[in-house]
N, C-alpha and C positions, 0 to 999 in steps of 0.2 A: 468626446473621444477618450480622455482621461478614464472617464468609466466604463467605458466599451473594452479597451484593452484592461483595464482591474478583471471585469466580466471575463476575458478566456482566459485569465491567469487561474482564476477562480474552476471555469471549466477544465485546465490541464490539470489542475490538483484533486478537483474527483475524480476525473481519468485514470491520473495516477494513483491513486488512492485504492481505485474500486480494483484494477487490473496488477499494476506491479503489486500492490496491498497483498494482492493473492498472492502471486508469485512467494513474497516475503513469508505468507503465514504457512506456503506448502513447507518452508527451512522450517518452520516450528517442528510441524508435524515428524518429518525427519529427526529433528533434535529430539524427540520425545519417544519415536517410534519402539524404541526398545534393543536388545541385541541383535548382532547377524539374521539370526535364524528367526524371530520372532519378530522383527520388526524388517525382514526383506518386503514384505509382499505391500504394505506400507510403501516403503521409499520404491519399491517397482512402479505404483499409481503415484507418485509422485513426479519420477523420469517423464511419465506417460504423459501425463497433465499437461507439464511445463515446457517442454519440448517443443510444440510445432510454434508459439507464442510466446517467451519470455522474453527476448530480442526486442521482439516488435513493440512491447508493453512500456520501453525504457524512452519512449518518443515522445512520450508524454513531460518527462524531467528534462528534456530538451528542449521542446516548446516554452516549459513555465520560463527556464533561465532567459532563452530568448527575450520575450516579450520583457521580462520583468526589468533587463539591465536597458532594452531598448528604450522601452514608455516609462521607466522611473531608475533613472541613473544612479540620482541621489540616494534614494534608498536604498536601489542596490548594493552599491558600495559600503551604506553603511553597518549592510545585513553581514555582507559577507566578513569583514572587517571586528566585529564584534563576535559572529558566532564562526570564527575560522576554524574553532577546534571540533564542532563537534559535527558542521558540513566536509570540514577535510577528513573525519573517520566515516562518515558515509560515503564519501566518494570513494575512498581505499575500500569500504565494505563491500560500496558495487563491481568495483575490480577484481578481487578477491573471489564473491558469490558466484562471478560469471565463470572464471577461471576455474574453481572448484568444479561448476556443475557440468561445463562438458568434458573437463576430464578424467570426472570419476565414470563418465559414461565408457570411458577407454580404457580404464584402471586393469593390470595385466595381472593383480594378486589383490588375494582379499586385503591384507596391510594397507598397499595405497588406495585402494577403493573407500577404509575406515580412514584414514587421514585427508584425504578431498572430501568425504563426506562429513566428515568433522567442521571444516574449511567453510563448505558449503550454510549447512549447517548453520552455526556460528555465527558468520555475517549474515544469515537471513534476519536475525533475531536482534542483532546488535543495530544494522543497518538503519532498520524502521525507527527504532527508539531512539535514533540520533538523529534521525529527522524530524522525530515526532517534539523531540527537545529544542531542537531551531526554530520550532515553532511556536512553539511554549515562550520563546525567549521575544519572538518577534511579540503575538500579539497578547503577552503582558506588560507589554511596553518598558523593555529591557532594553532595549537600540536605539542609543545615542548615536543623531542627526550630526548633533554639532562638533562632537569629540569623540569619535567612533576609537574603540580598541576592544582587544580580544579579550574578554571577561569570563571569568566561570560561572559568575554568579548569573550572568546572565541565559547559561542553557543548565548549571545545576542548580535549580531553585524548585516551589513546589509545585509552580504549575507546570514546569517545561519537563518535570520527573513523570506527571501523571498523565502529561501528554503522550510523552514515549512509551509509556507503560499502555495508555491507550492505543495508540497506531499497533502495538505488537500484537494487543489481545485482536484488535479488528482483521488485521491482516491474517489470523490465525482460524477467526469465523468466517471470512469471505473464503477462505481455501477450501475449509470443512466442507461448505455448503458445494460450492464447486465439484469437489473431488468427488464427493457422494453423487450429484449427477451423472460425472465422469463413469463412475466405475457400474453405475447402473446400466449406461451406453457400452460396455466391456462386458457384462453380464459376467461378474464378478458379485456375487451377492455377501459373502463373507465383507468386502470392503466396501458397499454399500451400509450393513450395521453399523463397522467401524465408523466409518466416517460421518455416517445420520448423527452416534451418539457421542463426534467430537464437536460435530454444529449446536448440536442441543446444550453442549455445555460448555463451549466457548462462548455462543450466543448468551447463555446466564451471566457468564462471569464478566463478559463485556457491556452487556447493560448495566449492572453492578458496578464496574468500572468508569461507567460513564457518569452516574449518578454522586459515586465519590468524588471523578472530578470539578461538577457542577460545583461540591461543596469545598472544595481544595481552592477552585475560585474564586468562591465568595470570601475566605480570606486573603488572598495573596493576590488577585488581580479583580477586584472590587467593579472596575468600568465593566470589565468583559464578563461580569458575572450578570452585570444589570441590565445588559446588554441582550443578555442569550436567554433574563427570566423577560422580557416583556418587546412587545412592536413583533415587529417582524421576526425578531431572532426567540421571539419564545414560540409565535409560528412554527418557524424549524424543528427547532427540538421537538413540539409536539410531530409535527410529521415525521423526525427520526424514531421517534418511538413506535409512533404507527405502526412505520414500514417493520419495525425490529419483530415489533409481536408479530405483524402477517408474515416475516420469516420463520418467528419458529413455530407458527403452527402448519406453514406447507411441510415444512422439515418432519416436524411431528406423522404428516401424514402422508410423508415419504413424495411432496411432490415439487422435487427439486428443482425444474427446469424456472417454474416462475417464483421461486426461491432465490434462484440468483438475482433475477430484477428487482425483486424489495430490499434483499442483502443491500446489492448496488444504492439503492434510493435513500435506508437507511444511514450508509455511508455519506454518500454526497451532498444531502441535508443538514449533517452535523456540518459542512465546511461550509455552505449557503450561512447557516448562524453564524460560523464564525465572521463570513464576510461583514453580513447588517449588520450584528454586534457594533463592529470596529466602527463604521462608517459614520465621521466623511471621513476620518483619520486615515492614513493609508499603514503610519508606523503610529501607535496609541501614545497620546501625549506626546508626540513629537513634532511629526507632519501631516498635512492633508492631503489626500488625492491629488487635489488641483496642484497644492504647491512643489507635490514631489514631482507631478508630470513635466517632460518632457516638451519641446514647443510643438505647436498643433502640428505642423508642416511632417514632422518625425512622425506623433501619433499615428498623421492619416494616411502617411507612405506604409506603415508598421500594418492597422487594419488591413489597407489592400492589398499587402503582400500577403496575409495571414489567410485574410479569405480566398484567392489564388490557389494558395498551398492546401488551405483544405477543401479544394476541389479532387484534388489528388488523395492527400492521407485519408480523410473519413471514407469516403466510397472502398479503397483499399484495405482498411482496418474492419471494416462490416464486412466486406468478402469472406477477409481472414478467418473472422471470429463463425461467422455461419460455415465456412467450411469446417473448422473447429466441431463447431456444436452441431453439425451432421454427422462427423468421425470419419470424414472423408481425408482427414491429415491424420486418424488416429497409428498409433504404431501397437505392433504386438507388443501384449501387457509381458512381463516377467519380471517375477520378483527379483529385488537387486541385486541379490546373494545366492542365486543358483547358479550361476557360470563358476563359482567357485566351490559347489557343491561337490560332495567325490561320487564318481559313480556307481548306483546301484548295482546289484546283480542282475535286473531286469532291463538295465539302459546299456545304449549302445557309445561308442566311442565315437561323435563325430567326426574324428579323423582319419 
């Protein structure tokens, strides 16, 4: 039972990964887009994208906390307890990103539209890489069981920096790939190039990235490195790679829609190594699975509720998303920054 619930903890975090991931790296794109005028039509397919689905993506980070404080107490308490500082600036990043992104949709002047999307912005970027560090902290076996406290050393060190450095760059190629579908469904062809030629080279630099960090492991967290080069967890990696290259060569030839499902697989392969790596450890060098669980009776209440529930969520969330990827939720595309445009002499005054 113990590993049944590790197993959907495991499952909400590719979830969340492959879906808010995106959400996160659409804030890159924005942060990067450029000014008002050159970088509207950008953050307009960004509005568009995130809109019918970013809500719905954030269920996934509610699932994992569930299960995890239910089927493993101990650890729970001593995740949160150790890495308080840098899961309480993701939590304020989530509140923050949310708050930014529907109210720059309402923003009554160009000024507040550039300061919520600033806002916006900003925690998309910052959010990931302090989650990507809480994780860094967890499975380099930073997280004292027996004498848990808030440590820096334990989320700024070098694997929990290359971690976050990694979650930012992935969330920034899962968006690319996405948005380029997106805007191909829009027939918006200028921001189909765009965005083909941000996946083609977020995709580079986050393989690259990934590759540095295999090596940032091998010194600073030595188990997890021997972990992920051999058994099952060098497995992984090999099939994260796989899927990376069959991403960028649909990308390449512009064939986005089964682009996102390798993106996806790419992603949730590197968090399958992370799991076998760790295993049976559930915290590295600290505790085991068995001993961090929970008693059976909790477990197997926990499983039957879980499977219950996702009688209801998954059937609901595939609705969503093929509604989505039919463009039957889609909204009319404009760019961010022409409501604040002045009027031509050939436009009329909606008023």
């Amino acid at each position: 039972m113990a590993e049944i619930c590790l197993g959907l903890i495991v499952l909400g975090l590719t979830a969340y990964a492959v879906l808010g991931g995106a959400d996160f790296g659409s804030g890159f794109w924005d942060l990067t887009a450029g000014g008002d005028a050159r970088g509207g039509r950008v953050r307009g397919m960004v509005q568009r994208s995130m809109s019918p689905v970013w809500e719905a993506n954030h269920v996934w980070l509610i699932f994992v906390l569930v299960i995890t404080w239910t089927a493993f107490p101990v650890a729970f308490g001593a995740i949160f307890e150790t890495l308080a500082v840098p899961l309480f600036l993701a939590a304020l990043g989530i509140i923050m990103r949310g708050t930014a992104f529907v109210l720059r949709g309402q923003a009554a002047t160009m000024n507040e539209a550039r300061f919520l999307g600033a806002g916006f912005a900003i925690s998309s970027v910052l959010l990931p890489f302090f989650l990507g560090a809480a994780l860094g902290g967890v499975v380099s076996g930073r997280v004292d069981v027996d004498a848990p406290a808030a440590s820096a050393d334990a989320w700024l060190n070098e694997t929990s920096i290359a971690i976050g450095i990694l979650a930012v760059l992935t969330g920034a190629y899962l968006s690319a790939v996405y948005m380029a579908g997106d805007a191909r469904r829009a027939g918006l062809p200028d921001l189909v190039k765009a965005f083909r030629a941000r996946a083609l080279g977020a995709g580079a630099v986050t393989g690259a990235a990934a590759a540095g960090a295999l090596l940032v492991l091998r010194s600073d967290a030595r188990p997890l490195f021997d972990g992920l080069t051999s058994g099952s967890g060098l497995v992984a990696v090999i099939v994260s790679a796989l899927a990376g290259l069959a991403t960028f060569a649909l990308v390449w030839t512009e064939r986005f829609e089964p682009a996102r499902f390798t993106a996806a697989a790419a992603v949730g392969a590197t968090i399958v190594g992370w799991w076998v790596a760790t295993r049976p450890d559930l915290l590295p060098g600290e505790i085991t699975i068995d001993e961090a669980a929970a008693p059976d009776a909790t477990l197997t209440a926990l499983v039957v509720s879980v499977g219950l529930g996702m009688l209801i969520l998954i059937p609901s969330l595939i609705y969503l998303y093929r509604l989505v990827l039919r463009g039957t939720l889609d909204q009319a595309y404009e760019p961010l920054d022409q409501r604040f445009r002045p009027l031509s002499s050939g436009d009329e005054d909606p008023a």
